[in-house]
C-alpha positions in Angstrom: 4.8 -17.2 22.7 7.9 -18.1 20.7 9.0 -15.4 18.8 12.8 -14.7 18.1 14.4 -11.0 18.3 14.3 -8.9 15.2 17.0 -9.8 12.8 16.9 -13.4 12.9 13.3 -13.8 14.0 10.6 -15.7 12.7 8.5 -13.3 11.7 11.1 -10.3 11.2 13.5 -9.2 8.7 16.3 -6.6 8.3 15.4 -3.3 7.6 14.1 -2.1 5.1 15.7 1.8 5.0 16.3 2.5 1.3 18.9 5.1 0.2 19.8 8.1 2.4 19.7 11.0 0.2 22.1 14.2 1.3 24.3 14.1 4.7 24.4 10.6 4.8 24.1 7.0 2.8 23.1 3.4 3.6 23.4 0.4 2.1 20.3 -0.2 -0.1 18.1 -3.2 -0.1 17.1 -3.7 -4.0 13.7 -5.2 -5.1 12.9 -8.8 -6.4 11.8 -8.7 -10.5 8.7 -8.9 -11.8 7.5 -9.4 -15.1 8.3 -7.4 -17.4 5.8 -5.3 -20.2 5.6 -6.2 -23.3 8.0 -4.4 -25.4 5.9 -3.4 -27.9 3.3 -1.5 -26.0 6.0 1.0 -24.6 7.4 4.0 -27.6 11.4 4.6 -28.5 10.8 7.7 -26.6 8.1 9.4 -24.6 8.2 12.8 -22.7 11.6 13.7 -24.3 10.9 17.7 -25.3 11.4 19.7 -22.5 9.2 22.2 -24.0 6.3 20.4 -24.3 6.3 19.2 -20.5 6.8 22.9 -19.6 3.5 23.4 -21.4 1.8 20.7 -19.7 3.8 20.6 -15.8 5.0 23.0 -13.6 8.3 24.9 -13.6 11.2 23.1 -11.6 12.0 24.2 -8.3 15.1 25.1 -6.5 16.1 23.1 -3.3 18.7 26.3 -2.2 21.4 25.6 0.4 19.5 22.5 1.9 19.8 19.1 1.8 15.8 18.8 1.0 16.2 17.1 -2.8 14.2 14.3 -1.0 11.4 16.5 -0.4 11.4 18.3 -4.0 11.1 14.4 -6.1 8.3 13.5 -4.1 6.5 16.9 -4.5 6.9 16.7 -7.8 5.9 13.0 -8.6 2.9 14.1 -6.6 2.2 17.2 -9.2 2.9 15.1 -11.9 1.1 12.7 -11.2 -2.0 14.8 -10.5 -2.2 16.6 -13.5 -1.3 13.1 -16.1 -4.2 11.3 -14.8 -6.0 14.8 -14.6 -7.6 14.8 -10.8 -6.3 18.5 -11.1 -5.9 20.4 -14.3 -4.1 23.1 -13.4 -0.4 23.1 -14.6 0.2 25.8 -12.1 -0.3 23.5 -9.3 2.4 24.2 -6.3 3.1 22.6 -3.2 4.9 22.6 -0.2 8.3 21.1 -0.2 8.9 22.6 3.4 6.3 21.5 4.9 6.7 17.7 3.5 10.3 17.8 4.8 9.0 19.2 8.4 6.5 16.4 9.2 8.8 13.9 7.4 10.6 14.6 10.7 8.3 15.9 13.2 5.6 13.0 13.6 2.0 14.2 14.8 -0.3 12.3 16.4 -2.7 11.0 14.2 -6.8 12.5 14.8 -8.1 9.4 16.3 -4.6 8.6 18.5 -3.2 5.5 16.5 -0.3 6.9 15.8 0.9 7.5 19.8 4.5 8.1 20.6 5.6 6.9 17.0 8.4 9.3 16.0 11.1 9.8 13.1 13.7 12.1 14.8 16.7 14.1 13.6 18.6 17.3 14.8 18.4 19.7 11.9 15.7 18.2 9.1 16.4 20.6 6.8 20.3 19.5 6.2 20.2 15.9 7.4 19.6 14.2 4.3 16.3 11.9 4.0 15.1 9.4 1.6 11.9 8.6 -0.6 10.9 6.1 1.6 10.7 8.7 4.6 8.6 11.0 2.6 5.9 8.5 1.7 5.6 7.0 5.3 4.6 10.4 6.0 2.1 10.9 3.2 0.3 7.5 3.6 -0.4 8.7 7.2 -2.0 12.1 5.4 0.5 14.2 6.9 0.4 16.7 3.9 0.7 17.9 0.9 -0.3 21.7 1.5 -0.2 24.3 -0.8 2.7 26.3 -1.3 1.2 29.5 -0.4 0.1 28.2 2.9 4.0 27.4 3.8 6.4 28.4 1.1 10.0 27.0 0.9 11.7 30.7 1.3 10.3 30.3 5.2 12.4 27.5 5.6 15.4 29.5 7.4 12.5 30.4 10.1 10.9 27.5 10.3 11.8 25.2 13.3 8.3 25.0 14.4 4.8 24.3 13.0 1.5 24.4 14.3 -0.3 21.1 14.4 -2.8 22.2 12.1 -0.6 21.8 9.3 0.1 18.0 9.5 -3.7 16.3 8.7 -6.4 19.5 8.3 -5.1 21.5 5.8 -4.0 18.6 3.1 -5.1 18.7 -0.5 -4.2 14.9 -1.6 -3.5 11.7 -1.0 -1.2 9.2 -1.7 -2.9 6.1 -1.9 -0.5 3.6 -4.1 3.5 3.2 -4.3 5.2 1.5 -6.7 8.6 0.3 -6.1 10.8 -1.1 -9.4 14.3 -2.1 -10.3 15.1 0.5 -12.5 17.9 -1.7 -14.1 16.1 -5.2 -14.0 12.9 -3.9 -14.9 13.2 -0.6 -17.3 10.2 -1.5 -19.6 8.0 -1.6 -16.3 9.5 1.8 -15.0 8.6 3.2 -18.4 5.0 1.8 -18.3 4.2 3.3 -15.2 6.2 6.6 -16.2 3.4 6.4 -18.9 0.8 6.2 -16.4 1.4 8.7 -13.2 3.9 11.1 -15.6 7.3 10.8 -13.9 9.3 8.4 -11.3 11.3 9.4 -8.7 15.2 7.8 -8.7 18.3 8.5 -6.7 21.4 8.8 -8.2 25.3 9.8 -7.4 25.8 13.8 -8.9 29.5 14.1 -8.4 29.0 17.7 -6.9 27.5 19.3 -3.8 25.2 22.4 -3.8 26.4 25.5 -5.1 28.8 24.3 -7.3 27.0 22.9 -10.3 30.0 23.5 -12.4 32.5 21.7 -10.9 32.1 17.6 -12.0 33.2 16.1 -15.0 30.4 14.3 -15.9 27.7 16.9 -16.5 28.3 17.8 -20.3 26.9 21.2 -21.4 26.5 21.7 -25.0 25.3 24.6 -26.1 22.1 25.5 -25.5 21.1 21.7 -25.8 19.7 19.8 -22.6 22.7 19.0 -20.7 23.9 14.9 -20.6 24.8 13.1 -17.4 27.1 10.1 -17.4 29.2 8.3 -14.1 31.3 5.3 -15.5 32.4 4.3 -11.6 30.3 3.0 -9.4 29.5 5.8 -6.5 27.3 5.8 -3.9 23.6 8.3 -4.7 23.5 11.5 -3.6 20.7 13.2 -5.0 17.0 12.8 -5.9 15.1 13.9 -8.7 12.3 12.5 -11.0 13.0 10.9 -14.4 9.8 12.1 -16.6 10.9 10.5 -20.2 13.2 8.9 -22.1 14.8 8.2 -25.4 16.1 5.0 -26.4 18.0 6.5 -29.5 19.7 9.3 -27.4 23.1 9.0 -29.1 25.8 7.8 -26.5 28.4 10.4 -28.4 26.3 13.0 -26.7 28.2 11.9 -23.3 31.1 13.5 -22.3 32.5 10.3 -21.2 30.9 8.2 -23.9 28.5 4.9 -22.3 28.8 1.6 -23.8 25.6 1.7 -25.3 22.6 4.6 -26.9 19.5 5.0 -24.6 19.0 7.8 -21.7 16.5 9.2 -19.2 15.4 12.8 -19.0 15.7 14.0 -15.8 13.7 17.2 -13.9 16.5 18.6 -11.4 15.7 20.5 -7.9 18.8 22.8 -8.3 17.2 25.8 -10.3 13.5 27.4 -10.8 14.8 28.5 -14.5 12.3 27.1 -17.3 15.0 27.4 -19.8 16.9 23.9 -21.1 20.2 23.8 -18.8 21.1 21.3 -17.2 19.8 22.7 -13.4 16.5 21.8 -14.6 16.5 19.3 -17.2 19.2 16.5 -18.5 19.5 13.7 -19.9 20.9 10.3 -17.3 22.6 7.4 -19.7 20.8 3.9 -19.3 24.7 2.9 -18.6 25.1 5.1 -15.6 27.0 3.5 -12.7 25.7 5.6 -9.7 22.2 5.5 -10.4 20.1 3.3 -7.7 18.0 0.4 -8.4 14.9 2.2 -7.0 12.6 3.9 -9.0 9.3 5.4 -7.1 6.1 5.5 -8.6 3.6 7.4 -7.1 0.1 7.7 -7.3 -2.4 10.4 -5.9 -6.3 11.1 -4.9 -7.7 14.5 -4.2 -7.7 14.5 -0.2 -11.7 14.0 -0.5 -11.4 10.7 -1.7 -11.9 9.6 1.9 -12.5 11.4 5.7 -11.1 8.9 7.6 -7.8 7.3 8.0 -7.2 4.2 10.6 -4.2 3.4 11.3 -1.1 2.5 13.7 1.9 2.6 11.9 3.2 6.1 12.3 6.8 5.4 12.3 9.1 5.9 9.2 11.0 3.1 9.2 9.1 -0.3 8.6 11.1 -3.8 8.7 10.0 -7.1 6.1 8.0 -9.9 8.2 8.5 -13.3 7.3 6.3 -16.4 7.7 3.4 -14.3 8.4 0.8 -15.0 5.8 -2.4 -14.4 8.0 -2.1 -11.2 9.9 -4.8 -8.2 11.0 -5.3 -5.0 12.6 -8.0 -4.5 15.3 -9.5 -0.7 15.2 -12.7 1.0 16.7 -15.0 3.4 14.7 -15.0 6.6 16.0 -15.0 9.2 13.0 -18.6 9.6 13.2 -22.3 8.4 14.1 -22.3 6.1 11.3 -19.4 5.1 8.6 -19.0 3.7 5.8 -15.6 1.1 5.2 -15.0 1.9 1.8 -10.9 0.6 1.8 -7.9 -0.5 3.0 -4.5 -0.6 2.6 -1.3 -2.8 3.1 2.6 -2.4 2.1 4.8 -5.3 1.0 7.8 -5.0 0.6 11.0 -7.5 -1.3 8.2 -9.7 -2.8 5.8 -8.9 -6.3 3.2 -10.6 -7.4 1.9 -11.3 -4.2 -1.8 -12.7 -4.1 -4.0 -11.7 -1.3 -7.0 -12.1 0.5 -8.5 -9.4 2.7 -11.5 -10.2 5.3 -13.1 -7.4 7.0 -15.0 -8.5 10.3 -17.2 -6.4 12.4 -18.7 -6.3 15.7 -15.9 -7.9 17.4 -17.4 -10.0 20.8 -13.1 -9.9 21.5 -10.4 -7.6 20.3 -7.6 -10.3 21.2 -9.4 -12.7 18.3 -9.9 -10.2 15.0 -12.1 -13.1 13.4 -14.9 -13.1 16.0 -17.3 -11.1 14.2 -19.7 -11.4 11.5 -17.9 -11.4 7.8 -18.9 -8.6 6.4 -16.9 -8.2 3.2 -14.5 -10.1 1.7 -11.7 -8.6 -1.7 -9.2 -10.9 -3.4 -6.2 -9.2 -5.9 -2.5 -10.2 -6.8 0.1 -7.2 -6.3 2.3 -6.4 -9.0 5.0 -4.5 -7.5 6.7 -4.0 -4.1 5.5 -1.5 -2.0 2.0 0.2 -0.4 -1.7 -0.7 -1.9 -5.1 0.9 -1.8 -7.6 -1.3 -2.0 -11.1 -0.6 -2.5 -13.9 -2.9 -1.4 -16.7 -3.8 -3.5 -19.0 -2.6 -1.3 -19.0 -0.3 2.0 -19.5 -1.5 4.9 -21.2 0.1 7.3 -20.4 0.8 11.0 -21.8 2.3 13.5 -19.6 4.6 16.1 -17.8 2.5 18.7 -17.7 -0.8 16.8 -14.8 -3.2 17.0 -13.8 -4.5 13.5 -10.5 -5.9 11.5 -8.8 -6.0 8.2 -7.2 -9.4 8.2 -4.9 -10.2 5.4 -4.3 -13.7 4.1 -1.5 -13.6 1.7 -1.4 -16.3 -0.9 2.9 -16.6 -1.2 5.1 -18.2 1.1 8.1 -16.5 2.7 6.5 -12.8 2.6 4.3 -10.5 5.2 2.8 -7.3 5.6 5.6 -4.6 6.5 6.3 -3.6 9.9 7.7 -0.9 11.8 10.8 -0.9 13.4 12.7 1.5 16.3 15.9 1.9 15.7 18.6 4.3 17.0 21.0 5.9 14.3 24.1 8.7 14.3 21.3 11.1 11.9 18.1 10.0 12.8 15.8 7.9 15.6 12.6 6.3 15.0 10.2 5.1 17.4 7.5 2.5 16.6 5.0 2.7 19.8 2.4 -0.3 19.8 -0.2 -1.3 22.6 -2.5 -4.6 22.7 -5.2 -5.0 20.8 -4.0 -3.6 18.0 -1.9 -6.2 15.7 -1.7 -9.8 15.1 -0.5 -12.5 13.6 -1.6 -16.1 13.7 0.9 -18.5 14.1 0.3 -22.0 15.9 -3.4 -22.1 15.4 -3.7 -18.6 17.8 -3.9 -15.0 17.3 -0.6 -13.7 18.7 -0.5 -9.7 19.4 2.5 -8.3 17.8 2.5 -6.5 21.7 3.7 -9.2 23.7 6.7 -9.3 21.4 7.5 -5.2 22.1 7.9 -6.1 26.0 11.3 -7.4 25.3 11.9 -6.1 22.0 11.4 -3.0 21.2 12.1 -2.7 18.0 8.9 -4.2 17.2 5.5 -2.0 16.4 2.7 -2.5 14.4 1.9 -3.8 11.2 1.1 -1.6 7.8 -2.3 -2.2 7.6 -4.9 0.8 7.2 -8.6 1.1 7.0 -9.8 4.1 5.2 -13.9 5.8 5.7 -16.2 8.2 4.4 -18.1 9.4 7.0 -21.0 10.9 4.7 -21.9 7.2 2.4 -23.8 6.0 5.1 -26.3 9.0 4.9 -27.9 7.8 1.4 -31.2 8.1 2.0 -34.2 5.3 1.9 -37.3 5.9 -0.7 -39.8 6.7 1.2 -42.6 5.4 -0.8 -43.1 2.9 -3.8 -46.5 2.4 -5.8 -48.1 -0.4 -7.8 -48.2 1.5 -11.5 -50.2 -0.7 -12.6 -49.6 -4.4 -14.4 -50.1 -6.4 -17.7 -50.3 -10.2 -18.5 -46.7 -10.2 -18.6 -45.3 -7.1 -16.7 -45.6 -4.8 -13.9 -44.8 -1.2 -13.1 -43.6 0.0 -10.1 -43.0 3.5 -9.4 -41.1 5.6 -6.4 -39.9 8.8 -4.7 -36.7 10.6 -5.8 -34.1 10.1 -3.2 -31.2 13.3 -3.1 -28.0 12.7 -4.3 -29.1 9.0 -5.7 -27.1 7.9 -8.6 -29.7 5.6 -9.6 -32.1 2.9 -7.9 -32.0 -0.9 -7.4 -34.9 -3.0 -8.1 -35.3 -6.7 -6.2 -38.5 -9.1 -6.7 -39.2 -12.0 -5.0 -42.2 -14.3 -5.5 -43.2 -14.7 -1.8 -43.4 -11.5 0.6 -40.9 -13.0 2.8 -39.3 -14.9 0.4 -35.5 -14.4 -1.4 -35.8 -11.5 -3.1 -33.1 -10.8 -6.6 -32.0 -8.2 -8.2 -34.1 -7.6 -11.6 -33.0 -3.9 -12.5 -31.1 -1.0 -12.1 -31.9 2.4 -13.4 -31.4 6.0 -12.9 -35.4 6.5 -13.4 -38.0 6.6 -10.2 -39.9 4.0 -12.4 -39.6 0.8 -14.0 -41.4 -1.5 -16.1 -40.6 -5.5 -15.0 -41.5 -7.4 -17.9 -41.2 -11.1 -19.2 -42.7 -12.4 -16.2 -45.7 -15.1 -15.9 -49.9 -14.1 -16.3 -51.7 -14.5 -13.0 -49.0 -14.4 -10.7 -48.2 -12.4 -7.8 -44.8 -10.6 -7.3 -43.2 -8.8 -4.1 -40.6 -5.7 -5.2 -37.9 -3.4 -3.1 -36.1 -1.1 -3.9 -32.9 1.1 -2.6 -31.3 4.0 -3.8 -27.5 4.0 -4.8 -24.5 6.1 -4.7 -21.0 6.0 -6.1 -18.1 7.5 -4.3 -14.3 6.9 -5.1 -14.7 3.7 -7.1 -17.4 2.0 -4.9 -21.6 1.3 -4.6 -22.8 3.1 -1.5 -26.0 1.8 -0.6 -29.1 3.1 1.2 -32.0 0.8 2.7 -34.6 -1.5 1.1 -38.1 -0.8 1.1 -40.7 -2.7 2.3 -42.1 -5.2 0.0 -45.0 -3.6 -2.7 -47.1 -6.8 -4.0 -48.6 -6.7 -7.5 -49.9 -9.2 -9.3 -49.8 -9.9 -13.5 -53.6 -10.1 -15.1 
């Protein structure tokens, strides 16, 4: 195997750690440009009356005496999002900051065991400082969100230990999709997806430290107006929050320090629970600033029943760019229950947009070492957009029964690029660990399968790649119609009737002209009958049919029938 070390590998990049919100900062790496929206589909201004969105979203929320801003953006893209695309209609929606910044910090071992050893690490989590990018890691793995009753934020001072229970059983959604933007290079994007999840989350440098919100010179309080926010330096970010509208009229005379041009974002702060408009919980951030980061997060959620199982490996925070790696895979066993149903996977990218990709799912493995040597069973194509983390949903399930072998390899369509990786690393704050074992990640290289294993024996910064499989463990349970009848026939039709199955969305119909012949789909219908008409007089036809079931965007299948022969007068 020839493979370089991490850094100036082959197949590995720098790392990719994003800004260090709170004790500390790094350098951070900024995304590659997309294309931009069309100007004309996004308003002048959009979200920009802070009483309206106290109508619609919740309150802000105050971080206190910690370093936990991190924590509070991501919560609240999370309840923003959630009630805009309206998965939950309750503005009073609340949940847990603390325990999103505990498990940012204290990995648990994933349900099946894929997620061994991995570890992000620091002394105190509640003052270190952390970073979107954390945060997320942890979510994708379905380590929270939990309601805020079941661990509020005023227990933080006593918290230095949870029980386990509060990482994977007790979570009420799911982040399935981030979206990661130049907030400078690509504003009209930003605002398009502002549009479509209700708020992204930004970094940004706030001149001040906690508790003393009065003392910088560029907060401008007028009044009882919203207050402004303008840095004309460039400083380093210190603080998160969410940007949830904008206004590209907003006079720049309304600065203290005036910016060189009109245009701002309105900002939701952490630093007060008060509903009123100062600027603790709402201001306005000038296009112009000079210590606001390139990264805007876009976040989008599913209610945590969107799927009962999560596959995966990479339970480490910190993930690394792969190069030169365009056809890569993940190896996992079923073993959620007696029979599942593959319903989607995911994969991160990161420093590369409009990325086209192929993903093959292959059961029945005769060999873990070689993820292709199994039968095909599905097969999605799709371009990303953005950088970061995708759910993808298959076109149809597929089904597995418990124990089976199978692999999500990805074939991407764009040289230079790969699917992310984790990375160990040892820093002043923080540690990660990134624990991988064989038969678990490849990539082919040299006409071979290499597992990404062999590498971690010298290196071991090296752990598996972001690839994750996600099943429902009840789609496989559709049941089969027990019985279909002849209904009788015409010269040019012929009726076929059938049992209602529980919990069927509707039925398929297939006809074939020999018993054993190639049977076609002819009809689907949400009846237990069906009337097949237009055919020939005097001619024999063979029919099956399944029942069919929709869960989370895709057709869950049950069995076909045996054939029923009629025959046209």
């Amino acid at each position: 195997m020839n493979f370089r070390r991490v850094g100036t590998g082959e197949y590995m990049n720098r790392l990719v750690s994003r800004i260090f919100i709170g004790a500390i900062s790094v350098v951070t790496i900024a995304s590659a440009p997309v294309v931009r929206a069309e100007a004309e589909t996004i308003p002048a201004a959009y979200q920009y009356d802070v009483d309206v969105l106290q109508q619609t979203y919740p309150g802000t929320r105050d971080q206190g005496k910690y370093n936990t801003c991190w924590a509070f953006s991501v919560v609240g893209l999370a309840e923003f999002d959630l009630i805009h695309d309206n998965k939950i209609t309750d503005k009073s929606i609340d949940l847990s900051e603390l325990q999103l910044a505990y498990y940012t910090y204290h990995n648990e071992e994933d349900p099946f065991g894929g997620t061994y050893a991995d570890m992000l690490k620091t002394f105190r989590y509640l003052d270190s400082g952390g970073n979107l990018n954390f945060c997320t890691r942890a979510l994708l793995q379905w380590q929270g969100l939990v309601p805020e009753e079941d661990l509020p934020y005023e227990k933080a001072a006593t918290t230095q230990v949870l029980d386990s229970s509060y990482a994977f059983s007790k979570d009420v959604a799911h982040l399935q999709n981030v979206y990661i933007l130049d907030i400078h290079e690509q504003p009209q994007d930003v605002k398009k997806e502002i549009m479509e999840h209700g708020a992204a989350g930004i970094s940004y440098y706030s001149g001040q430290s906690l508790g003393r919100y009065d003392t910088t010179a560029y907060y401008d309080r007028t009044g009882d107006s919203v207050a402004t926010f303008y840095c004309p330096t460039e400083s380093t970010a210190d603080h998160a929050v969410n940007i949830v509208g904008w206004d590209d009229d907003f006079p720049a005379t309304n600065f203290k320090t005036q910016p060189e041009g009109n245009g701002a974002w309105l900002v939701r702060n952490s630093w007060s629970d008060q509903t009123g408009n100062d600027y603790k919980s709402y201001f306005w951030i000038s296009y112009y600033d000079k210590g606001l980061e390139d990264d805007a997060w876009i976040l989008d959620f599913e209610p945590a029943d969107n799927y009962d199982f999560n596959y995966q490996y990479d339970g480490c925070a910190l993930v690394a760019k792969t190069w030169n790696t365009p056809v890569c895979a993940n190896v996992f066993q079923a073993q959620g229950a007696e029979n599942e149903q593959l319903r989607a996977v995911s994969l991160a990218i990161n420093e590369a947009t409009n990325v086209p990709y192929t993903i093959k799912i292959y059961t029945n493995l005769a060999d873990r070492s070689n993820p292709r040597s199994g039968i095909l069973a599905a097969t999605v194509k799709g371009t990303t957009t953005y950088e970061g983390n995708y759910t993808i949903p298959l076109k149809k399930a597929v089904s597995l029964q418990k124990g089976t072998n199978y692999a999500v390899v990805v074939e991407l369509g764009k040289s230079g690029v790969g699917i992310d990786i984790e990375r160990s690393t040892i820093r002043t704050f923080f540690q990660t660990n990134a624990y991988i074992d064989y038969d678990q990640s490849f990539i082919y290289q040299n006409g071979r399968w290499h597992d990404l294993a062999e590498e971690a024996e010298y290196n071991f910064e090296t752990g598996n790649l972001c690839i994750k499989a996600f099943t429902d463990k009840s789609g496989a349970n559709i049941g089969k119609v027990a019985k279909v009848k002849n209904a009788g026939s015409t010269k040019n039709s012929a009726k076929l009737s059938w049992t209602k199955v529980s919990g069927a969305k509707g039925y398929e119909l297939y006809r074939a002209t020999s018993k054993n012949g190639i049977y076609k789909k002819v009809a689907t219908t949400s009846k237990t009958s069906y009337q097949d008409k237009n055919l020939s007089s005097k001619k024999t036809y063979y029919y099956k049919v399944r029942a069919y079931k929709t869960s989370g965007g895709n057709t869950i299948e049950g069995k076909l029938t045996g054939a029923v022969k009629t025959r046209t007068k």
